[in-house]
PyMOL Python script that loads the backbone (N, CA, C, O; Angstrom):
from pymol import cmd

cmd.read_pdbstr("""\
ATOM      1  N   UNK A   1       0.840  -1.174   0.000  1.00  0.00           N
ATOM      2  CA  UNK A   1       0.000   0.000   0.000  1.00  0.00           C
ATOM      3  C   UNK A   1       0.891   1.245   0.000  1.00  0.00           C
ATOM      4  O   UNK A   1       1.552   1.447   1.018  1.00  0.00           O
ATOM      5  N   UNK A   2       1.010   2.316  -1.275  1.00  0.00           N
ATOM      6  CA  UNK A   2       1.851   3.449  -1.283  1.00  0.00           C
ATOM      7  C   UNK A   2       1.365   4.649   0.156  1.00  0.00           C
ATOM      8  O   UNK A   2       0.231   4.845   0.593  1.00  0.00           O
ATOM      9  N   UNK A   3       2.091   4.997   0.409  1.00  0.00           N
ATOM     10  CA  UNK A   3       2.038   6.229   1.565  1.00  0.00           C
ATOM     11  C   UNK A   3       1.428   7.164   1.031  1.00  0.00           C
ATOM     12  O   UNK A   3       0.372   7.679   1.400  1.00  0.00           O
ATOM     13  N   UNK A   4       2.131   7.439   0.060  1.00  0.00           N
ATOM     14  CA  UNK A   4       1.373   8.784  -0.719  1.00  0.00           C
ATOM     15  C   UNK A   4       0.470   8.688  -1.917  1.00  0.00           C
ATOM     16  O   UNK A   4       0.127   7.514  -2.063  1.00  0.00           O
ATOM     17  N   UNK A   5      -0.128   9.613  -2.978  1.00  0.00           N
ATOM     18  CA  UNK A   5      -0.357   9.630  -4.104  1.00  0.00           C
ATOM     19  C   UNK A   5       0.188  10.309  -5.112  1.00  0.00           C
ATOM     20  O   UNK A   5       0.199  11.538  -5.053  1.00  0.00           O
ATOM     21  N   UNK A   6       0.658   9.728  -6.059  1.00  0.00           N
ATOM     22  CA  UNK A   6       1.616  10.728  -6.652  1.00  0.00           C
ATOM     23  C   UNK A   6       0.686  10.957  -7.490  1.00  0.00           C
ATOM     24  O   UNK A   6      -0.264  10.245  -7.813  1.00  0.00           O
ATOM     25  N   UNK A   7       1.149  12.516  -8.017  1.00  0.00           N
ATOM     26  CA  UNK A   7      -0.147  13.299  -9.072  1.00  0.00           C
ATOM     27  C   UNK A   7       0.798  14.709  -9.244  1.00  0.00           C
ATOM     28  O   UNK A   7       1.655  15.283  -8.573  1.00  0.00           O
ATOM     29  N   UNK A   8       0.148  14.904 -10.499  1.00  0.00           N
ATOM     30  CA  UNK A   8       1.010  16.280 -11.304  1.00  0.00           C
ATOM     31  C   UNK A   8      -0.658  17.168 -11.389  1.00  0.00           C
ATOM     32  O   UNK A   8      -1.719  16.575 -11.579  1.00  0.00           O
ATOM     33  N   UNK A   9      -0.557  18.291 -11.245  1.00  0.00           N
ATOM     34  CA  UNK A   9      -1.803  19.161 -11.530  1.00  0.00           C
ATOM     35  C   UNK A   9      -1.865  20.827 -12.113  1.00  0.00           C
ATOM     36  O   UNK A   9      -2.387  21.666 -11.379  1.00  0.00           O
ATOM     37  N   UNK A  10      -1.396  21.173 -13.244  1.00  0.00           N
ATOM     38  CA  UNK A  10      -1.527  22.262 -13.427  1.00  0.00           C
ATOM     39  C   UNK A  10      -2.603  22.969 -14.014  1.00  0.00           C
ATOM     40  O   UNK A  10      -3.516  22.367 -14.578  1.00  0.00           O
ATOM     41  N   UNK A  11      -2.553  24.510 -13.899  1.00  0.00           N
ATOM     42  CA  UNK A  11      -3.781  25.329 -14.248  1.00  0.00           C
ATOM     43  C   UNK A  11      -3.979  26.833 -14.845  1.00  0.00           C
ATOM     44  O   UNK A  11      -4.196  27.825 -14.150  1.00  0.00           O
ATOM     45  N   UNK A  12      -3.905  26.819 -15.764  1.00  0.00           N
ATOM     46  CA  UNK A  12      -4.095  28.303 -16.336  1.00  0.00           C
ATOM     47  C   UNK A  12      -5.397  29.277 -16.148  1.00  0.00           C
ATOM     48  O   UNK A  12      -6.390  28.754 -16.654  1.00  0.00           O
ATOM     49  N   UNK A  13      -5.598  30.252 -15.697  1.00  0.00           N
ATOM     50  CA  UNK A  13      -6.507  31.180 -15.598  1.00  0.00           C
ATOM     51  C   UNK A  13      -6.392  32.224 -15.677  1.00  0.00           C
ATOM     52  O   UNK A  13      -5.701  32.739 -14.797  1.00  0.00           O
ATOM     53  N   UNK A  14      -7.108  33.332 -16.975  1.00  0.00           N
ATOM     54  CA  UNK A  14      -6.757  34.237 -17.564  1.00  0.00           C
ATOM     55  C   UNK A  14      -8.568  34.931 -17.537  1.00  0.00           C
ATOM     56  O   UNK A  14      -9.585  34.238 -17.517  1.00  0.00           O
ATOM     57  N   UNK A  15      -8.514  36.143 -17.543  1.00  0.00           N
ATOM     58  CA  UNK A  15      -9.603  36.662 -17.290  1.00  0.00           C
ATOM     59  C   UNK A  15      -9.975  37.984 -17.727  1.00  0.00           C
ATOM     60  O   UNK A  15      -8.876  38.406 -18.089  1.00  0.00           O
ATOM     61  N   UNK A  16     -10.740  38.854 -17.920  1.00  0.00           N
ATOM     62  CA  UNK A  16     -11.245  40.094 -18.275  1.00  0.00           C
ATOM     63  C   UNK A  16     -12.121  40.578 -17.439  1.00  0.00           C
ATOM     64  O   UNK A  16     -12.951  39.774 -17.016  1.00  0.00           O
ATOM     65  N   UNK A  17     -12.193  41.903 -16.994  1.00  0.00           N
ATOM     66  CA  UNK A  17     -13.497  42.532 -16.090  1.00  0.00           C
ATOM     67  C   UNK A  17     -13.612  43.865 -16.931  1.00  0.00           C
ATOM     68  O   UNK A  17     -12.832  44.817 -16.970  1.00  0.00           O
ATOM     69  N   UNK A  18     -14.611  43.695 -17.482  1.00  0.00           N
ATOM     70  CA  UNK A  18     -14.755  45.520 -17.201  1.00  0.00           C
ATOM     71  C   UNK A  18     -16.498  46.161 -17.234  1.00  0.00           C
ATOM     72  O   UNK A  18     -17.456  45.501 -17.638  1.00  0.00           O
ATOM     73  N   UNK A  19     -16.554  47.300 -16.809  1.00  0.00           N
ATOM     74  CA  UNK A  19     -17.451  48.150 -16.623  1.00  0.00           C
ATOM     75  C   UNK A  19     -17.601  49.063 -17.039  1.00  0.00           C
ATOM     76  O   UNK A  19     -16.919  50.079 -17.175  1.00  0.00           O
ATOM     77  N   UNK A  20     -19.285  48.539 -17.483  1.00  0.00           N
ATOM     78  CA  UNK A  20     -20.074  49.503 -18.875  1.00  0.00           C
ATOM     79  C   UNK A  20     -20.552  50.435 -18.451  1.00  0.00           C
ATOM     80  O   UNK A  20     -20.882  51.263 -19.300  1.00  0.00           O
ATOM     81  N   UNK A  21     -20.765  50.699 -17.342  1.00  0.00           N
ATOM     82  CA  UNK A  21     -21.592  51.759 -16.789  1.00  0.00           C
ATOM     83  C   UNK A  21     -21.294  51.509 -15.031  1.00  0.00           C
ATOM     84  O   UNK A  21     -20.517  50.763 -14.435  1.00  0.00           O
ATOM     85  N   UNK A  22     -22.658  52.859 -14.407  1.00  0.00           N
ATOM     86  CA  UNK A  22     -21.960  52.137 -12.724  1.00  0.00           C
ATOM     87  C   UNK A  22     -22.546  51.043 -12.293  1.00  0.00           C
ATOM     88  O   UNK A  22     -22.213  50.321 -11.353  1.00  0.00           O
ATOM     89  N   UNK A  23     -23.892  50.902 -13.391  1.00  0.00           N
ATOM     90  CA  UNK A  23     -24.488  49.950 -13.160  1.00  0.00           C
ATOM     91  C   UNK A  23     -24.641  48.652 -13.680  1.00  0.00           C
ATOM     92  O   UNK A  23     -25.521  47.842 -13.392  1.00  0.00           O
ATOM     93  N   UNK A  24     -23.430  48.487 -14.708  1.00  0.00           N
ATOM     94  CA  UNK A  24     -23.268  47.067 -15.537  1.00  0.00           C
ATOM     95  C   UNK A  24     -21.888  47.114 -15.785  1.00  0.00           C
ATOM     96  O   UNK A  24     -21.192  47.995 -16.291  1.00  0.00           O
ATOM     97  N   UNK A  25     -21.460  45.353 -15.072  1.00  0.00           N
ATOM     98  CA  UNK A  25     -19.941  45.082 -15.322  1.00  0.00           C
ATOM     99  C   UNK A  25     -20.194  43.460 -15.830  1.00  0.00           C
ATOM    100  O   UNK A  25     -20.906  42.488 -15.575  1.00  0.00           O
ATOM    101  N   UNK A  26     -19.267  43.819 -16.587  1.00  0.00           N
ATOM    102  CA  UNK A  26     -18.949  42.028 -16.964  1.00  0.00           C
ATOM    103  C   UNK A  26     -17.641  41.613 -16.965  1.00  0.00           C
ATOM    104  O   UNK A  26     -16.668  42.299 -16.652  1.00  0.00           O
ATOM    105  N   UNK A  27     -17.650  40.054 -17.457  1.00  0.00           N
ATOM    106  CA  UNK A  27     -16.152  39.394 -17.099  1.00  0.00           C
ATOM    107  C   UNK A  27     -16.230  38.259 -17.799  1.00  0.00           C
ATOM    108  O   UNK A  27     -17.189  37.503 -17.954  1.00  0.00           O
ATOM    109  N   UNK A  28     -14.907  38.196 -18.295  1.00  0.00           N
ATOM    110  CA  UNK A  28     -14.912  36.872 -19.196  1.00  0.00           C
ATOM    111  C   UNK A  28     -13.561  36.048 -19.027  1.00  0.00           C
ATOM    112  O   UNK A  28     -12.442  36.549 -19.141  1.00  0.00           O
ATOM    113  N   UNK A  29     -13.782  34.929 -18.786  1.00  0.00           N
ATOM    114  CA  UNK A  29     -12.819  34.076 -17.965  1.00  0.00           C
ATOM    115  C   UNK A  29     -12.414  33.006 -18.795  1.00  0.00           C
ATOM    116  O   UNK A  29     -13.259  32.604 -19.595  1.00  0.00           O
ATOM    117  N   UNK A  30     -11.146  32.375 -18.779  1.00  0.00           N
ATOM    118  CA  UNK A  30     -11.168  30.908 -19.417  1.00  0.00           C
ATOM    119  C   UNK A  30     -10.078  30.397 -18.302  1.00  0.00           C
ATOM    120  O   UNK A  30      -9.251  31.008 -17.625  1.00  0.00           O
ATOM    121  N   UNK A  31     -10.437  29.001 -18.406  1.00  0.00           N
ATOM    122  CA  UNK A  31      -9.494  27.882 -17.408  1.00  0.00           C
ATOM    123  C   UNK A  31      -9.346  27.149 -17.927  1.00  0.00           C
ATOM    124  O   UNK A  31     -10.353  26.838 -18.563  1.00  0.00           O
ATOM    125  N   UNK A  32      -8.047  26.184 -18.181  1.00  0.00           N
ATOM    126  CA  UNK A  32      -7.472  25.256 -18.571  1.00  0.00           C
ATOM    127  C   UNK A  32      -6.641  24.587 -17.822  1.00  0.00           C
ATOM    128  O   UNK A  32      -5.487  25.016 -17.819  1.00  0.00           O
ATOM    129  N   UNK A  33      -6.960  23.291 -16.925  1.00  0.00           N
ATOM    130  CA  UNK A  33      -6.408  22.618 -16.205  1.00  0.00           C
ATOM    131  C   UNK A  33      -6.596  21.128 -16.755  1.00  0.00           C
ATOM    132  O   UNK A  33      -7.354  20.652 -17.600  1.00  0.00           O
ATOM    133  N   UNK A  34      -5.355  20.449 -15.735  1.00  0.00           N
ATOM    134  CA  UNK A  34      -4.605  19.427 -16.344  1.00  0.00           C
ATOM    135  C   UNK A  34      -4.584  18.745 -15.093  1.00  0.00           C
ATOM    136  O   UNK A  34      -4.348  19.377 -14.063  1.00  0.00           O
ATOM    137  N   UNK A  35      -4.872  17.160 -15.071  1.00  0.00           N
ATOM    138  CA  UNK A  35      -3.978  16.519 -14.051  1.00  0.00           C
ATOM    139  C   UNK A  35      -3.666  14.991 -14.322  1.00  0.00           C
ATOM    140  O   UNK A  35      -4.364  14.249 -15.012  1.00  0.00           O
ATOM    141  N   UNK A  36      -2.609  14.678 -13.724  1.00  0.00           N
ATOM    142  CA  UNK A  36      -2.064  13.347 -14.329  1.00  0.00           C
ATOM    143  C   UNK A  36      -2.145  12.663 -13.325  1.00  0.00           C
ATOM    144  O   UNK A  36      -2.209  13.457 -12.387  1.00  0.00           O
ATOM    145  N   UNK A  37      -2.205  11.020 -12.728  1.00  0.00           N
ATOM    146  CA  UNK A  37      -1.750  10.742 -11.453  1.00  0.00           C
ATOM    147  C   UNK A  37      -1.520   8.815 -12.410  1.00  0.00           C
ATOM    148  O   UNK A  37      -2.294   7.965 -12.848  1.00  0.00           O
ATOM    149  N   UNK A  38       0.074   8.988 -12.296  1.00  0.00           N
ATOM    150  CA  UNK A  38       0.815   7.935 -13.007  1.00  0.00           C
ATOM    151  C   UNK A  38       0.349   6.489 -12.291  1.00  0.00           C
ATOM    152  O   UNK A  38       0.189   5.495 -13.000  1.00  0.00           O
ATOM    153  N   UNK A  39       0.181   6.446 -11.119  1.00  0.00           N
ATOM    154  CA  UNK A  39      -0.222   5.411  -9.924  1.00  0.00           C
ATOM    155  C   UNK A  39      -1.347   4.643 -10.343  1.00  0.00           C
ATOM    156  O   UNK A  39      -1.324   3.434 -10.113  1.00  0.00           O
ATOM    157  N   UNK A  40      -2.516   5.245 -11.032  1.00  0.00           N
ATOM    158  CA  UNK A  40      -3.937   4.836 -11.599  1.00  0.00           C
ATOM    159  C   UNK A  40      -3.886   4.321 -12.946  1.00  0.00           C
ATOM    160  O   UNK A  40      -4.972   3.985 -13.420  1.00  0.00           O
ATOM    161  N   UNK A  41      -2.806   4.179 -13.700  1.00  0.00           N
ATOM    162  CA  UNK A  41      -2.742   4.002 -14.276  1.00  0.00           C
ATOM    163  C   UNK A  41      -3.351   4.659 -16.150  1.00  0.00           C
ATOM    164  O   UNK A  41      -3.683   4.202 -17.244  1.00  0.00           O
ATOM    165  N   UNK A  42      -3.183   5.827 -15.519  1.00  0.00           N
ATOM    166  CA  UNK A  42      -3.700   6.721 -16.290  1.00  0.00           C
ATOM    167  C   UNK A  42      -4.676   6.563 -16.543  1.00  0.00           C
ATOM    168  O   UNK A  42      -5.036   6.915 -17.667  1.00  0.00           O
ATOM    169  N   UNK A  43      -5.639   5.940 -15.622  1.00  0.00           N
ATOM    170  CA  UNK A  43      -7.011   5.806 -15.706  1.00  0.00           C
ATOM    171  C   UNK A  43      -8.078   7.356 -14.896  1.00  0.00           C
ATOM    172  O   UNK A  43      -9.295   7.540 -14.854  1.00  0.00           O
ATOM    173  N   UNK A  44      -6.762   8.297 -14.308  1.00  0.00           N
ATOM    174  CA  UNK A  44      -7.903   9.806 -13.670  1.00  0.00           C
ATOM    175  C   UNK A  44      -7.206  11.092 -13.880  1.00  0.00           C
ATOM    176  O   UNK A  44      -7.261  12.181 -13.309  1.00  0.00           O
ATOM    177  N   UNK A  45      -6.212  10.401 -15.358  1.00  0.00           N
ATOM    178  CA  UNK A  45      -6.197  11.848 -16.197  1.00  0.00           C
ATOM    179  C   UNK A  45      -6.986  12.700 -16.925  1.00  0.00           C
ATOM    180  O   UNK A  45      -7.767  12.316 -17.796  1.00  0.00           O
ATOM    181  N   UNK A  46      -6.816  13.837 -16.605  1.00  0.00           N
ATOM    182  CA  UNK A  46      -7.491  14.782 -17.725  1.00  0.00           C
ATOM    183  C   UNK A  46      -7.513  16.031 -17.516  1.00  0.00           C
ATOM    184  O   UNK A  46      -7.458  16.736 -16.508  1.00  0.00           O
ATOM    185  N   UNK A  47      -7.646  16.296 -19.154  1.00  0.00           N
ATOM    186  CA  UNK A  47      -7.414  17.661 -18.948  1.00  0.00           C
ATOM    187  C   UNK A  47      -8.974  18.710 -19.720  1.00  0.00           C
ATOM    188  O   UNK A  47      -9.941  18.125 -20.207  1.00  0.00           O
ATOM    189  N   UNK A  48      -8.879  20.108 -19.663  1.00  0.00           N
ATOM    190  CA  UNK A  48     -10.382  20.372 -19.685  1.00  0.00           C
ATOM    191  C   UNK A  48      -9.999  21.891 -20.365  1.00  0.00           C
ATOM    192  O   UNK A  48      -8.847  22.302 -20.499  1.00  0.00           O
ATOM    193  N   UNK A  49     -11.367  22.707 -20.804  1.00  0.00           N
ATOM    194  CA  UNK A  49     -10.910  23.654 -20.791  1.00  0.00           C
ATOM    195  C   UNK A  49     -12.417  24.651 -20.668  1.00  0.00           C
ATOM    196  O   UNK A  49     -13.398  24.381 -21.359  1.00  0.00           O
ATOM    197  N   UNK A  50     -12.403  25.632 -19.838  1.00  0.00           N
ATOM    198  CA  UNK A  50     -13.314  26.298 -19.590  1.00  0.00           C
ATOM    199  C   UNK A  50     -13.733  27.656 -19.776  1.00  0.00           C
ATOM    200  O   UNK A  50     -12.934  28.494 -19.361  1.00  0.00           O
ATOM    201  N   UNK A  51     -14.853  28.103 -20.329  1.00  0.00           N
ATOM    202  CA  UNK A  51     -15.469  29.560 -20.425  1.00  0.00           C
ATOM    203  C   UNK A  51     -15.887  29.782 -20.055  1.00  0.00           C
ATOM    204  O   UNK A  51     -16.773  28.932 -19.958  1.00  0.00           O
ATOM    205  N   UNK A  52     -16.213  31.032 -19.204  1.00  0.00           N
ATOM    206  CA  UNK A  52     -17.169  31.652 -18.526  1.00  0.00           C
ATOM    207  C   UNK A  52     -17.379  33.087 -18.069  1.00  0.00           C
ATOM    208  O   UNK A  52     -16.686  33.771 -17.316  1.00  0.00           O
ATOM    209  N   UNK A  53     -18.366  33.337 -18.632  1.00  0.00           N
ATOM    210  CA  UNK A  53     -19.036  34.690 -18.813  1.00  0.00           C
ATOM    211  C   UNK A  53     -20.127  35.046 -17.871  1.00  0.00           C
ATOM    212  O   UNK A  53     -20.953  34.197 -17.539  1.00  0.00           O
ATOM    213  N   UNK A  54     -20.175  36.486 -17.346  1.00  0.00           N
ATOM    214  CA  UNK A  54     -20.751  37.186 -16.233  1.00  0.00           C
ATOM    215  C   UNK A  54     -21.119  38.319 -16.732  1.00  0.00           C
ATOM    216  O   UNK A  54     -20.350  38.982 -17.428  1.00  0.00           O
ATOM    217  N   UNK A  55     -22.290  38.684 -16.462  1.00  0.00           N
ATOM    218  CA  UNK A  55     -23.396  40.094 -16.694  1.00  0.00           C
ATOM    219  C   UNK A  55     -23.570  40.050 -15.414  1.00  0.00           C
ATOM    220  O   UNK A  55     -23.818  39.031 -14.770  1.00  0.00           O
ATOM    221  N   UNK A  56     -23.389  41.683 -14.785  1.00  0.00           N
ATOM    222  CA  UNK A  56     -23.927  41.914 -13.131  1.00  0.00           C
ATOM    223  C   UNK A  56     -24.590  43.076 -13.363  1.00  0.00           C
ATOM    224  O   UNK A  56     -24.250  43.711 -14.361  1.00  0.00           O
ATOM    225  N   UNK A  57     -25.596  43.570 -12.565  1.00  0.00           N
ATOM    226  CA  UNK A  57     -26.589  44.795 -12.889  1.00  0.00           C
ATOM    227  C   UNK A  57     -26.861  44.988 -11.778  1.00  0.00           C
ATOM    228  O   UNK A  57     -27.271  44.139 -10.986  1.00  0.00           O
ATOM    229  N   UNK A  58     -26.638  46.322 -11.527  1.00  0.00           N
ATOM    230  CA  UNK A  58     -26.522  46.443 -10.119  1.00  0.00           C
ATOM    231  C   UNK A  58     -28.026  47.269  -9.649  1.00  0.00           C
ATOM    232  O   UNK A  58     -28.061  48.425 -10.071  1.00  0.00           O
ATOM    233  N   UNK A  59     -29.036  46.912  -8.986  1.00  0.00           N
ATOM    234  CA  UNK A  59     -30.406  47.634  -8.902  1.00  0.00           C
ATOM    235  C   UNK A  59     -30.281  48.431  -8.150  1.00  0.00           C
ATOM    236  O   UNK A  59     -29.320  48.500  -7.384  1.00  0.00           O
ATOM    237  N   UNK A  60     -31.648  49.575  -8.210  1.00  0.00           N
ATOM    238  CA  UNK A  60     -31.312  50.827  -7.438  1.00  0.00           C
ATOM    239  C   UNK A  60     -31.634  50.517  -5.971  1.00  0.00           C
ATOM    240  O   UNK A  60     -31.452  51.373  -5.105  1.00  0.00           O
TER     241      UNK A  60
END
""", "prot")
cmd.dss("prot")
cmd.show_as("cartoon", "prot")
cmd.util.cbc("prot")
cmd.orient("prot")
């Protein structure tokens, strides 16, 4: 039985905010993460990649 788990995991996240007014901001995001774990037999690798977008409105 290993002590530990060995695993590699990296992650990129890059993003945008800005504001249209005082009352509307948005943001646009992407993520790209990775992880390996050699032990599983490369059976709970993977890697992904993500978008995501935000409208906020701020009420009176």
């Amino acid at each position: 039985m290993p002590l530990g788990l060995d695993f590699t995991r990296n992650q990129l996240l890059v993003g945008l905010t800005r504001q249209f007014s005082q009352r509307l901001t948005g943001a646009l995001h992407y993520e790209f993460p990775q992880y390996a774990e050699p032990s599983s037999g490369q059976a709970n690798n993977f890697s992904a990649h993500g978008i995501f977008a935000t409208l906020a409105c701020q009420w009176p």
